[in-house]
NULODO-940982 format. One line per 4 residues: number of its first residue (from 1); their letters; for each residue y, x, z of C-alpha. Coordinates in Angstrom, 3 decimals. Example, Ala and Ser with C-alpha at 12.3 -4.5 7.8 and 13.67 -1.06 7.14 Angstrom:
2
1 = AS = -4.500:12.300:7.800 | -1.060:13.670:7.140
end
This chain:
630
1 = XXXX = -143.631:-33.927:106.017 | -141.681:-33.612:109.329 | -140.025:-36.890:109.151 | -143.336:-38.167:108.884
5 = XXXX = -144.954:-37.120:111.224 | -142.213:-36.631:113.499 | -140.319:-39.670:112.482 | -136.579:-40.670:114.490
9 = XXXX = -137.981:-38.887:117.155 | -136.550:-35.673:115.467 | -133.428:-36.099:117.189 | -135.077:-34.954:120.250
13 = XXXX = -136.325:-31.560:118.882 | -132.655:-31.091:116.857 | -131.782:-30.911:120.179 | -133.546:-27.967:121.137
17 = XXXX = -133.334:-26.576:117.931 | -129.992:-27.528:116.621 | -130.609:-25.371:112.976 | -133.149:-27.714:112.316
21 = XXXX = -130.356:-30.281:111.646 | -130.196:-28.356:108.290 | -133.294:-29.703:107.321 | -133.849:-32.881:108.196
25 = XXXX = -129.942:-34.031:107.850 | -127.864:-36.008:110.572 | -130.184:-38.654:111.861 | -128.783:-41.109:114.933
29 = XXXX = -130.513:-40.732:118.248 | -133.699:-41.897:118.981 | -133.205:-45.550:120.708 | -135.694:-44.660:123.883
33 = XXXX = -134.002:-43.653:126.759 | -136.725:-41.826:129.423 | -136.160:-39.330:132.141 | -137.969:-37.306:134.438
37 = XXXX = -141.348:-35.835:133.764 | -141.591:-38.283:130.879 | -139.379:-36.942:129.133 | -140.960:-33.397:129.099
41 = XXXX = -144.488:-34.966:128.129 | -142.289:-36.972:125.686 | -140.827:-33.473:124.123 | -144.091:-31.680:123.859
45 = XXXX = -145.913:-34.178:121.833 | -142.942:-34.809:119.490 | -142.543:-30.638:119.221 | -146.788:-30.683:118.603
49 = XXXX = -146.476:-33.403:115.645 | -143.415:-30.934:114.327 | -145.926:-28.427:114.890 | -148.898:-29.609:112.671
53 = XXXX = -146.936:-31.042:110.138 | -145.685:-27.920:108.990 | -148.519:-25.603:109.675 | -150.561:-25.737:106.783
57 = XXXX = -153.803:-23.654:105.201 | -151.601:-22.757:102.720 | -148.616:-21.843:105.177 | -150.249:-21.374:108.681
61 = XXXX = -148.096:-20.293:111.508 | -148.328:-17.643:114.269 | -146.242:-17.847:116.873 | -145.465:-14.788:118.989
65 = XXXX = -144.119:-14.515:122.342 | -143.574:-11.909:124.624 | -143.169:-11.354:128.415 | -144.801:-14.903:129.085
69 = XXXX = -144.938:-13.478:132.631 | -141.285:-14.798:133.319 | -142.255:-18.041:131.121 | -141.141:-21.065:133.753
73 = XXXX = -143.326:-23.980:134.037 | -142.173:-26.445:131.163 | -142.232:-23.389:128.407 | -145.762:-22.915:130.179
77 = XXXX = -146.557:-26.680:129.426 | -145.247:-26.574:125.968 | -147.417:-23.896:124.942 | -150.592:-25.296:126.608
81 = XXXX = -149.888:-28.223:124.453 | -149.678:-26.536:121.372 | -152.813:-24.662:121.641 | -155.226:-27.036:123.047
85 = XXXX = -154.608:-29.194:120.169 | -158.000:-28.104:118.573 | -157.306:-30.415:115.345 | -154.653:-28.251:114.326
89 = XXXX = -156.874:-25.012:112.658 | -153.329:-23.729:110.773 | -151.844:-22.627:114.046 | -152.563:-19.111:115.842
93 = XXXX = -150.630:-18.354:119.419 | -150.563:-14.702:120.520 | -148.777:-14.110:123.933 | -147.979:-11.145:125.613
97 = XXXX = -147.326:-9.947:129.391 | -147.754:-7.367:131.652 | -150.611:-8.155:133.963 | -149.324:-5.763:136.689
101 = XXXX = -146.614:-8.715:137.273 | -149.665:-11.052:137.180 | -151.701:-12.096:139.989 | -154.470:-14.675:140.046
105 = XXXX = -152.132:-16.900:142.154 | -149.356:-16.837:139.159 | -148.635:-19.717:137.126 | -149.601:-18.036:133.777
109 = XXXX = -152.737:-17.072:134.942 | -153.499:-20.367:136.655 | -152.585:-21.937:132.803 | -154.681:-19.214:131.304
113 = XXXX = -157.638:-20.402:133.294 | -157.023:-24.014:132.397 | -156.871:-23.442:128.505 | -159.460:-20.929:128.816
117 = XXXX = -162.116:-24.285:129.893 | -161.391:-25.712:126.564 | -160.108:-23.252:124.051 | -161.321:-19.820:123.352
121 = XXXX = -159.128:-17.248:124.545 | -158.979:-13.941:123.184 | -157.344:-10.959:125.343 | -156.406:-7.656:124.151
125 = XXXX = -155.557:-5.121:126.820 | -152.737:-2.822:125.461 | -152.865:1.084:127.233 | -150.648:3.727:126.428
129 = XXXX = -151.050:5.803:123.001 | -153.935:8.087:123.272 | -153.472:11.967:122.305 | -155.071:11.081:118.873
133 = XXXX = -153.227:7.987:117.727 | -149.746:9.619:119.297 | -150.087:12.308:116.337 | -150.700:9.899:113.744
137 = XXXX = -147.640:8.020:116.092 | -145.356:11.375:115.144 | -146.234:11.889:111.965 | -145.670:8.407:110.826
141 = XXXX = -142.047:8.910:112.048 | -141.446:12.012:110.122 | -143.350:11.082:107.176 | -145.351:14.644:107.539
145 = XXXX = -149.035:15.145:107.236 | -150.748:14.606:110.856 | -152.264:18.665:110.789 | -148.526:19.692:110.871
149 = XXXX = -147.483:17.824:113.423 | -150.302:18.186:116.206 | -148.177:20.970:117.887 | -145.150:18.446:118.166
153 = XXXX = -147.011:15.235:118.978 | -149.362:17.232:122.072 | -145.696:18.188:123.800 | -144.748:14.710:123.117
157 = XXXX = -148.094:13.498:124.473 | -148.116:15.650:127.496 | -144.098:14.928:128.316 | -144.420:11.187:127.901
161 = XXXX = -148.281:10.312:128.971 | -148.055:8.253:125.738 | -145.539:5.779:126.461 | -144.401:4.388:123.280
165 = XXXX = -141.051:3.317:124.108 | -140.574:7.063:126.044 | -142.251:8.587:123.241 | -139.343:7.164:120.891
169 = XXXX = -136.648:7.621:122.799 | -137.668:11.474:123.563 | -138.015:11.970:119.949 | -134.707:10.702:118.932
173 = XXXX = -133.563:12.903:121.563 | -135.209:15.902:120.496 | -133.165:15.175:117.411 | -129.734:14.077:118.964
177 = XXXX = -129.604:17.670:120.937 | -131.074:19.701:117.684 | -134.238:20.934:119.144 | -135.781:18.620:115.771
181 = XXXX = -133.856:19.132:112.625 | -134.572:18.351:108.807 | -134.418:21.245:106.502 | -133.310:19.830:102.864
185 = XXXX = -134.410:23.236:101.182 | -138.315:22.583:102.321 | -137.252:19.368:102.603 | -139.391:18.347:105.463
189 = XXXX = -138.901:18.581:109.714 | -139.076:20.924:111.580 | -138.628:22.235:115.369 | -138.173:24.553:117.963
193 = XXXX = -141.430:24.135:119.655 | -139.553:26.108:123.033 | -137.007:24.330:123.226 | -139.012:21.207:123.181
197 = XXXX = -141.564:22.965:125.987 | -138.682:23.288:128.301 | -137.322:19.455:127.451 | -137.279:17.638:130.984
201 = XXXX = -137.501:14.191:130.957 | -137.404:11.315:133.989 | -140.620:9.626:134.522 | -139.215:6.714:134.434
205 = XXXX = -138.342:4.934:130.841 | -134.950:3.283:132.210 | -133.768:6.989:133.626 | -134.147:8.250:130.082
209 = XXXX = -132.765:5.262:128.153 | -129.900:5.805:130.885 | -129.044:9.282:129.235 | -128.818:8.169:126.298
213 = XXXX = -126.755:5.177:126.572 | -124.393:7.713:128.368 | -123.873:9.725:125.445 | -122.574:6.749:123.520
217 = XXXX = -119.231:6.291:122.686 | -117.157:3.827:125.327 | -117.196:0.923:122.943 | -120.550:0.382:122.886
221 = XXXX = -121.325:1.120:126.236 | -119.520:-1.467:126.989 | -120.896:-4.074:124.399 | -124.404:-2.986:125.836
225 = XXXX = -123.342:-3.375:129.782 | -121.682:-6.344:128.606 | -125.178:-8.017:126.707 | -127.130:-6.849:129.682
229 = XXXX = -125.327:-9.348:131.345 | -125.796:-12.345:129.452 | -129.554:-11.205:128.833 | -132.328:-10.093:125.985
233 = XXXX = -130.201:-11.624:123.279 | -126.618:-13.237:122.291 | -124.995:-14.966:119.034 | -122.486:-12.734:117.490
237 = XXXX = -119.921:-15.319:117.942 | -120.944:-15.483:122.005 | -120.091:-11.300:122.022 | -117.301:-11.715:120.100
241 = XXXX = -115.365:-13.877:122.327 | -116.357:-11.375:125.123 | -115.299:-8.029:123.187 | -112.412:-9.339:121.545
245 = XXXX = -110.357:-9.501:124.229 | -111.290:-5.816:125.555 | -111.955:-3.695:121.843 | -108.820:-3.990:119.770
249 = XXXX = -111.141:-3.199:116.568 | -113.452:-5.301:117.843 | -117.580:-4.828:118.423 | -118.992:-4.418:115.181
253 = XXXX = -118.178:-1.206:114.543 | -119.954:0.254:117.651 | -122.727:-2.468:117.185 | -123.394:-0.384:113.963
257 = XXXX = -123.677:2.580:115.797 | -126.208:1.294:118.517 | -127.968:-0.700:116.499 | -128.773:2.501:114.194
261 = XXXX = -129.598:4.197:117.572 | -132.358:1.779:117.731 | -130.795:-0.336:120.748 | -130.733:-3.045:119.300
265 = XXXX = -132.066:-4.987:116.452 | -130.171:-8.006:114.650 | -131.630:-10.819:113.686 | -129.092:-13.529:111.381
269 = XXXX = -126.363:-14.178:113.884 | -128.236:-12.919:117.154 | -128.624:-9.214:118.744 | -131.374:-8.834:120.339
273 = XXXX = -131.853:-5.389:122.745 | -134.948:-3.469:120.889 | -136.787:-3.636:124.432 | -136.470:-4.783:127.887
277 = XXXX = -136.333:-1.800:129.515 | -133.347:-1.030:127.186 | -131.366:-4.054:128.929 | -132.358:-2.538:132.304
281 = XXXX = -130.789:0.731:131.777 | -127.354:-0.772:130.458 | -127.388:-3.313:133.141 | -128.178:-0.464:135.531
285 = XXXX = -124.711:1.504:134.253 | -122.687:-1.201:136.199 | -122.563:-0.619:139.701 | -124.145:-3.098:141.968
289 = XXXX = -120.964:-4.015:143.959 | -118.801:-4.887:140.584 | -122.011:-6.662:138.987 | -120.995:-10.383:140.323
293 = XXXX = -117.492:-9.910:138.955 | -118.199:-8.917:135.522 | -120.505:-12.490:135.333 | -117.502:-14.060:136.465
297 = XXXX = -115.837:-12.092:133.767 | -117.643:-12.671:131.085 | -118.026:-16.729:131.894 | -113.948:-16.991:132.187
301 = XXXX = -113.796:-15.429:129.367 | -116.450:-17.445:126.936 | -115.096:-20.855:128.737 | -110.938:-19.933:127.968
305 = XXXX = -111.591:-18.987:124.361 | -114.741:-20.936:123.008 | -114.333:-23.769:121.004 | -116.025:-27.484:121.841
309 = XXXX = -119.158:-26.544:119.630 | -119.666:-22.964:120.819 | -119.189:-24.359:124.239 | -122.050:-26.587:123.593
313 = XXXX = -124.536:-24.187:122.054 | -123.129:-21.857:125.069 | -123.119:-24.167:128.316 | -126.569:-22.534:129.421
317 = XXXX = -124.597:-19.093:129.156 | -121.412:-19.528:130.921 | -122.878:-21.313:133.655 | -125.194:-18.415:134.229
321 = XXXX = -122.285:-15.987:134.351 | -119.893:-17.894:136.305 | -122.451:-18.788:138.872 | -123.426:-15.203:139.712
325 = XXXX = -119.506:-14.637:140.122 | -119.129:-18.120:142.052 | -118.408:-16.615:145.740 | -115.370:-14.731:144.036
329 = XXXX = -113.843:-18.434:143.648 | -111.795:-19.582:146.373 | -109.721:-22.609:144.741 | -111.145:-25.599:145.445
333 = XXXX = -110.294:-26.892:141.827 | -111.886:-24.373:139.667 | -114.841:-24.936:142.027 | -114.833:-28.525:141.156
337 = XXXX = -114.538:-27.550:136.979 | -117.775:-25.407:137.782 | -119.574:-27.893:139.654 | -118.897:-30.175:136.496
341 = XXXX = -120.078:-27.477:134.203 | -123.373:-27.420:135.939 | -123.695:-31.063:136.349 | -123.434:-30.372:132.095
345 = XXXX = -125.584:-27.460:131.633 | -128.352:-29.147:134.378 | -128.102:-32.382:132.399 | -128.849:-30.646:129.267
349 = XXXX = -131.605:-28.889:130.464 | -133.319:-32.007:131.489 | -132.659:-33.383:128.046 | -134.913:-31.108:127.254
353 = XXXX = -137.465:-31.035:129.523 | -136.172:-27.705:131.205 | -136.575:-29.111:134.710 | -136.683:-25.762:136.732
357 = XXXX = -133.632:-24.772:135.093 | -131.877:-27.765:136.167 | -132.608:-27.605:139.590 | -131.342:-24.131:139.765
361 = XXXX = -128.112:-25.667:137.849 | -127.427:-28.481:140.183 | -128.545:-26.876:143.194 | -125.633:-24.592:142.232
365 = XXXX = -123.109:-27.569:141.491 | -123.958:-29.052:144.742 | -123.265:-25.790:146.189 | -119.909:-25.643:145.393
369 = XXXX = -119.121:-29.251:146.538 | -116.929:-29.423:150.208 | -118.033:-31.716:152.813 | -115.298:-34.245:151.671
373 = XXXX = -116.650:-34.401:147.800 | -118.210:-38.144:148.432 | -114.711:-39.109:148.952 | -112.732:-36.953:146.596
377 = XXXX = -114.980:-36.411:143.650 | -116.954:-39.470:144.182 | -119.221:-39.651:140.262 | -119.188:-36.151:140.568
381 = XXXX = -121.534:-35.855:143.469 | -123.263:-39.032:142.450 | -124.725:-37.443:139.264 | -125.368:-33.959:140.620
385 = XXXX = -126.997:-35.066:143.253 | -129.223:-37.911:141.762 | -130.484:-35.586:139.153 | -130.720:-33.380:141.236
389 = XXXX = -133.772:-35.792:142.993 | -135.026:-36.389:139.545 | -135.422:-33.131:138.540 | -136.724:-32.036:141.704
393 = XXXX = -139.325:-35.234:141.425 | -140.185:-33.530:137.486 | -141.499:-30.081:139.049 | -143.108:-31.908:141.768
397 = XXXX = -140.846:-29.993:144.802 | -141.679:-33.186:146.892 | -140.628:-31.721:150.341 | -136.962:-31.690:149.258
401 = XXXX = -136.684:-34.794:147.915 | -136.860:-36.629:150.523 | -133.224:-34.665:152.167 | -131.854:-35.145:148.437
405 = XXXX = -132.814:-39.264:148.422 | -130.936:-39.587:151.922 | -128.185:-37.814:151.296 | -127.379:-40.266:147.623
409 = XXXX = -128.891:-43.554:150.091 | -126.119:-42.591:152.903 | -123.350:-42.008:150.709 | -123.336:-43.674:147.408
413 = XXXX = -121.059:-47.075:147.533 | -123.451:-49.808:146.057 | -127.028:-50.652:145.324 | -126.531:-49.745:141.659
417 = XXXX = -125.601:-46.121:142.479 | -128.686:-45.759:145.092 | -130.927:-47.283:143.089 | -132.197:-44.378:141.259
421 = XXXX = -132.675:-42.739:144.693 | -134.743:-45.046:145.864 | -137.286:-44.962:142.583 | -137.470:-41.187:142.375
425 = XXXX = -138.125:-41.370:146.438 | -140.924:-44.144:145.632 | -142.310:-41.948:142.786 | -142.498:-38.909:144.611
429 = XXXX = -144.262:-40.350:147.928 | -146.764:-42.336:145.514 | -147.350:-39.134:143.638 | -148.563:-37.487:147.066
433 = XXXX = -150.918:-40.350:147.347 | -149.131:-41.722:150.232 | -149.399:-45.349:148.342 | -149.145:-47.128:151.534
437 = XXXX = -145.992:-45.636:152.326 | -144.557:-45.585:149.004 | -144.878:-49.616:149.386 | -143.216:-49.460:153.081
441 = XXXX = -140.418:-48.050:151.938 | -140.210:-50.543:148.819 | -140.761:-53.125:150.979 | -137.902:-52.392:153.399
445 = XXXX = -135.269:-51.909:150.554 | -136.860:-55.414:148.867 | -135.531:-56.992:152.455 | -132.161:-55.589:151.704
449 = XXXX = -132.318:-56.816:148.873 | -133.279:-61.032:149.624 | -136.677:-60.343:148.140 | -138.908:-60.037:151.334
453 = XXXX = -141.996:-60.291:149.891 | -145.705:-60.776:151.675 | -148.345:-58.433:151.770 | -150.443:-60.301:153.971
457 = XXXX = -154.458:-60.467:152.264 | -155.279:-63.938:150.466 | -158.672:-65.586:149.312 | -160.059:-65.810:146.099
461 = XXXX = -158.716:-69.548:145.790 | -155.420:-68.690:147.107 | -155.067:-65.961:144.444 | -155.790:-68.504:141.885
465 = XXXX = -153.713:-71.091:142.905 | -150.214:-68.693:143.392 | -151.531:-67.743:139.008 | -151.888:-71.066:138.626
469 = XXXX = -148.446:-71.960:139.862 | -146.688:-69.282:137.819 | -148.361:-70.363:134.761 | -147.277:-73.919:135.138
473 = XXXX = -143.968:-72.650:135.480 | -143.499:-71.440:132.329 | -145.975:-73.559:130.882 | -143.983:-75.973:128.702
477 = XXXX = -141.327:-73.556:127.603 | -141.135:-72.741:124.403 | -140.783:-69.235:123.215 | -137.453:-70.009:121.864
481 = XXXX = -136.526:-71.217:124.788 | -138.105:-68.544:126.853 | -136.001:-66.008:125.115 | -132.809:-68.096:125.468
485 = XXXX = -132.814:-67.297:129.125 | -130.010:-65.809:130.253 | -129.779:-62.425:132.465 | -127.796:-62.444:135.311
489 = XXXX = -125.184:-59.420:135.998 | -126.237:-59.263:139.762 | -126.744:-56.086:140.763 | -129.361:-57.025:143.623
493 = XXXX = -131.487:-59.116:141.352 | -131.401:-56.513:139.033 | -132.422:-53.493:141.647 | -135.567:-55.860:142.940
497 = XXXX = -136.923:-56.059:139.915 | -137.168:-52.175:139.324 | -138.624:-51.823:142.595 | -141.462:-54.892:141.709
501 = XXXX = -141.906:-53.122:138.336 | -142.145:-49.156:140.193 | -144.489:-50.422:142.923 | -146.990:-52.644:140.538
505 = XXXX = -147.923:-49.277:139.404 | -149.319:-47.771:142.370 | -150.893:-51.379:144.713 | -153.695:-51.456:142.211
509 = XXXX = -155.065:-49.149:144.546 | -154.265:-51.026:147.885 | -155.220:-54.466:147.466 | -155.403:-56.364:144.113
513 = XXXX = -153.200:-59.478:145.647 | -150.407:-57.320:145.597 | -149.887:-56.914:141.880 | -149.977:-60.600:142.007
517 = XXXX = -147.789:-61.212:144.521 | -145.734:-58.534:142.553 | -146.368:-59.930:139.285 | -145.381:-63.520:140.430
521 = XXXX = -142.353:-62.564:141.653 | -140.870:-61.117:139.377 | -141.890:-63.697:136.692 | -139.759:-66.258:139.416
525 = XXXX = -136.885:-64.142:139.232 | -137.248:-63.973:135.207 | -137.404:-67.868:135.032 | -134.015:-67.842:137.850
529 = XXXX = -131.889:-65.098:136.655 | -133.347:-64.275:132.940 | -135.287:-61.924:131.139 | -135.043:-58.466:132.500
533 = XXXX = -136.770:-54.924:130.430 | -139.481:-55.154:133.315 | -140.088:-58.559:132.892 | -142.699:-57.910:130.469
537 = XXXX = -145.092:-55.825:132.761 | -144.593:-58.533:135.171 | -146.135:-61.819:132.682 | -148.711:-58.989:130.931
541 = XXXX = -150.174:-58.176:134.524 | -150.465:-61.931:135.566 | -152.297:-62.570:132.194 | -154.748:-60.099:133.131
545 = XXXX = -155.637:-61.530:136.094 | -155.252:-64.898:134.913 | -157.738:-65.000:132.395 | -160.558:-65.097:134.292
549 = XXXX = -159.295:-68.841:135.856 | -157.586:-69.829:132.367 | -157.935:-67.988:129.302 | -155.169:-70.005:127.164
553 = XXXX = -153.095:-69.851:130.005 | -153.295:-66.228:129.561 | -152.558:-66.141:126.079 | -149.784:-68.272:126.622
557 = XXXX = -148.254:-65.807:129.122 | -149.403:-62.663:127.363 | -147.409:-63.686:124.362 | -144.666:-63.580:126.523
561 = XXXX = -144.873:-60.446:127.184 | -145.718:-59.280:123.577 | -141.987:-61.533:123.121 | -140.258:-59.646:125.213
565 = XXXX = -140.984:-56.250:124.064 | -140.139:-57.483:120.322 | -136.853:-58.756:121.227 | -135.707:-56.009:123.866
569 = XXXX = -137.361:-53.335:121.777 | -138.735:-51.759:125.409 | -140.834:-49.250:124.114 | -141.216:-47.756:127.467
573 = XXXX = -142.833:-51.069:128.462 | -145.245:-51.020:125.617 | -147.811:-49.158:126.279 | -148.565:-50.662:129.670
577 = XXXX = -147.758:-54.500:128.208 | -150.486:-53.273:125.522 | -153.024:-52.108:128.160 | -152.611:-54.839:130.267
581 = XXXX = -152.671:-57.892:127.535 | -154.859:-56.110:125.049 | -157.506:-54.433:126.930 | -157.738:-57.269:129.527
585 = XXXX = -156.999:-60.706:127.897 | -157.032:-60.422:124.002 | -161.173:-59.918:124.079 | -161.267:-63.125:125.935
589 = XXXX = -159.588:-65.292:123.552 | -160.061:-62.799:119.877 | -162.742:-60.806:117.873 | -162.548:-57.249:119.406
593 = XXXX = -161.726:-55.200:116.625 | -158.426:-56.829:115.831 | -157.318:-55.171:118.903 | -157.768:-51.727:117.774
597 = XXXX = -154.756:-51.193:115.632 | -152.415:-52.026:119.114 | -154.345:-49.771:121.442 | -153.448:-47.155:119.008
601 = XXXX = -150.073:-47.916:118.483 | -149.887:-48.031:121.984 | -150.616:-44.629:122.247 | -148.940:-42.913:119.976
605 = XXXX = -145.817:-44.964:121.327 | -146.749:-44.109:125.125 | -147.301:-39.912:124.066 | -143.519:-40.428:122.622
609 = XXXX = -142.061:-41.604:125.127 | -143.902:-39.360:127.995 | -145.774:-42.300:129.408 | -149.315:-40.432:129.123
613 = XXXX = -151.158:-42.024:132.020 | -151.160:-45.636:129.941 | -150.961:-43.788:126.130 | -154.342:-42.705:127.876
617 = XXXX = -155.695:-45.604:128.906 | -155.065:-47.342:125.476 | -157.084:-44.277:124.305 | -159.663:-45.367:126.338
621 = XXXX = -159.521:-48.700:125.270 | -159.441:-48.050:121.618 | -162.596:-45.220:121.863 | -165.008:-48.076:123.933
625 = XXXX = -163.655:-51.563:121.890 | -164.880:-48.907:118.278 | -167.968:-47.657:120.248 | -168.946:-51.691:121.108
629 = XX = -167.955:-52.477:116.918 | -169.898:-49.960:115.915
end
């Protein structure tokens, strides 16, 4: 069922969710390469199809999370996809946060509000026990009927305003010191009700958790400071490359101890700290001035001893640690090995759509490089800082983009390495609807380039004549001999025409002359220097505006394009070659109805590959062409 629905695209979620490998068995790589925001769009419809095809009536699932207030903005994404997909009735979401973190400026409430317009939302505001439920709360713990234990559970009440987590953690106390004890000849509990009485406890839940972790043995106060560190959870394998080299018997037998303490709970391979506050008061043992080093610590110390797949599965982890210890590093080496491990770990992250967290990684890479890196560790600052633009462009931090652009434009050594630059600069000025200066600046690096190209306004006739001409161009080539063409290697040629194919996008809204002064020329520098990925955008647009002058012109052109994405398999290009030939041209020329099936296609193709704005038109397309069958 999840191959089916999901189909090669499961290589994206194995990813994320490497176990699932288990499952579905090895499969290659999906063949579409996207980046950017696409490729987060891309991984929350793929994770959505995962989604329905295993929640069933007979197996629905509910998915918990908790602490959503410290959910970044992709997780936030993800689960606003999953839940406003009404056609999935096997699926229940329950969230949890603390709404004294949660303003109505914060980005969970802001999503709240936006899910809350389509899908009914259901809140449930959680208060502290009440002085009834607290006594059923104690004797539920010592198995006793609730009339015996009213005396306890009103001290307990009183001493702990009916926190729960305080309210376990005093009664566990009450029974560590001996003021509650089990007699085995009643067999039942009992306690010293004065002793209890004169019980002080801190108000606050970390103080008390404090105390307790304090009258642990040092072993596992030192697997707990240690797992404060690396945060709410870590693989067994992770803490045992940490403890090993510090606990000669190693952590497991204190991690019995503290997990029967109710610390922390263990899930498979993974310990997970019982409660948040629980990870405060550990972390809160190490003092504030040695905090940086034991990250740096603990990072050294998973990177010297971890092997190539636990360094994998891990990269998020040591980065993390090292980079909190990073101003302890002086050697100009080691800070070049961490810059690469965060080039790594911020790569990964956008593999999977993680875009905040890889701005935080490569910010921190970049960080680390001197003022000599361009020359020294030339790819190396290439790559952290280009994705660092890209990722930047993802979570729409447009101001900084701009610095990040110029600095890659300044220094990098050829058109090829600034290219990418330049389109995430184009995208992000576009996507502040500054189209006008989005095209100045493509227009300027066009010049560079030796493709000046006109913008000046033309007539109706003039328009005609310039689709005309590009028709006749290709008019008496064969499609075997159209695909024979041969693509040329230079790196200028190849630059223009993602520029022409990045700006096309956005002109529609300037002046329609543009895409075909756009469209034109890059069909002139197909026919020169051979068939390029973006060629087919380029003949689908010009069919679109051709057929209104020509319609088997246009087919003759818009099979082109339907050609080229056969033979170059440019899924990325499909849904827009789709939109353009088959809501534009194909009525012209065919019954109306045979184009359904490929506006469909074309969707699901553009949701899997992140391109929603066209998967969305070919939505629209496919909704009015059935309204107009009937």
């Amino acid at each position: 069922a999840i191959l089916k629905a999901v189909g090669s695209d499961i290589s994206v979620l194995v990813k994320a969710i490497p176990s699932l490998s288990r499952i579905t068995g090895k499969l290659d790589d999906a063949s579409v390469h996207v980046g950017g925001i696409e490729l987060e769009n891309r991984f929350n419809y793929i994770f959505e199809k995962f989604i329905s095809s295993v929640a069933t009536p007979s197996h629905p699932i509910v998915l918990y999370l908790d602490d959503l207030q410290w959910a970044d903005a992709s997780s936030l994404n993800l689960i606003k996809t999953l839940v406003m997909d009404t056609k999935n009735k096997n699926f229940l979401f329950v969230g949890a946060f603390r709404d004294d973190e949660v303003n109505d400026e914060h980005p969970l409430a802001c999503q709240l509000k936006f899910i809350g317009e389509s899908v009914p939302i259901t809140r449930i505001k959680t208060t502290n026990i009440s002085k009834a439920s607290m006594n059923d709360f104690v004797s539920d713990i010592l198995q006793m009927s609730p009339s015996s234990t009213t005396s306890l559970a009103e001290l307990v009440y009183r001493k702990t305003g009916g926190n729960g987590l305080v309210a376990t953690q005093f009664i566990q106390t009450l029974w560590y010191e001996g003021s509650l004890y089990f007699l085995l000849d009643s067999n039942k509990w009992t306690w010293d009700i004065k002793a209890v009485e004169a019980k002080s406890i801190p108000e606050d839940a970390v103080e008390l958790l404090v105390e307790k972790i304090l009258q642990l043995p040092s072993a596992a106060r030192y697997i707990l400071q240690y797992l404060s560190c690396i945060g709410s959870s870590c693989h067994e394998s992770t803490l045992g490359l940490i403890t090993n080299q510090v606990l000669v018997s190693g952590p497991f037998p204190a991690l019995d101890l503290i997990i029967e303490e109710g610390l922390l709970i263990k899930e498979g391979a993974e310990y997970k700290f019982a409660h948040d506050q629980i990870q405060l008061a550990a972390y809160s043992l190490i003092p504030v001035n040695k905090r940086d080093c034991v990250h740096l610590q603990i990072g050294s110390m998973i990177l010297k001893h971890a092997s190539k797949e636990r360094m994998d599965s891990a990269i998020f982890i040591v980065a993390d640690q090292l980079n909190r210890g990073a101003k302890f590093i002086t050697d100009e080496d080691q800070k070049v090995k961490l810059a690469n491990l965060n080039l790594r770990a911020g790569e990964k992250a956008m593999s999977l759509g993680t875009f905040s967290s890889a701005v935080a990684y490569l910010k921190s890479g970049i960080a680390l490089l001197d003022m000599d890196s361009w020359a020294r560790t030339y790819s190396l600052s290439l790559q952290l800082h280009s994705s660092y633009a890209v990722s930047l462009y993802s979570i729409g931090q447009f101001s900084e983009i701009g610095q990040a652009a110029s600095k890659i434009i300044v220094s990098a050594k050829n058109i090829g390495d600034r290219l990418p630059a330049y389109l995430t600069l184009i995208k992000a000025v576009a996507a502040q609807k500054k189209v006008a200066e989005a095209l100045r600046i493509a227009l300027k690096i066009l010049g560079e380039l030796g493709e000046p190209l006109s913008t000046s306004s033309k007539t109706k006739e003039e328009r005609m004549g310039i689709l005309l001409h590009a028709k006749k161009q290709f008019g008496g080539m064969t499609k075997d001999q159209f695909i024979k063409l041969k693509r040329t290697e230079n790196p200028d040629k190849i630059a223009a025409m993602k520029i022409l194919n990045e700006i096309m996008v956005y002109v529609f809204y300037l002046e329609e002359f543009l895409i075909i002064a756009i469209a034109t020329r890059m069909m002139h520098l197909t026919l020169t220097h051979g068939i390029y990925e973006e060629s087919s955008c380029a003949f689908a647009s010009c069919a679109f505006f051709l057929v209104d002058f020509d319609r088997e012109g246009a087919r003759r052109i818009g099979d082109l394009a339907l050609s080229i994405v056969e033979m170059l398999h440019v899924q990325n290009s499909l849904p827009r070659v789709y939109a353009s030939y088959y809501g534009g041209v194909h009525h012209a020329i065919e019954r109306t109805e045979n184009a359904l099936e490929y506006h469909m296609k074309a969707y699901d193709v553009g949701m899997r590959v992140g391109d929603i704005t066209y998967a969305v038109l070919n939505g629209y397309f496919y909704c009015a062409k059935s309204f107009l069958c009937g």
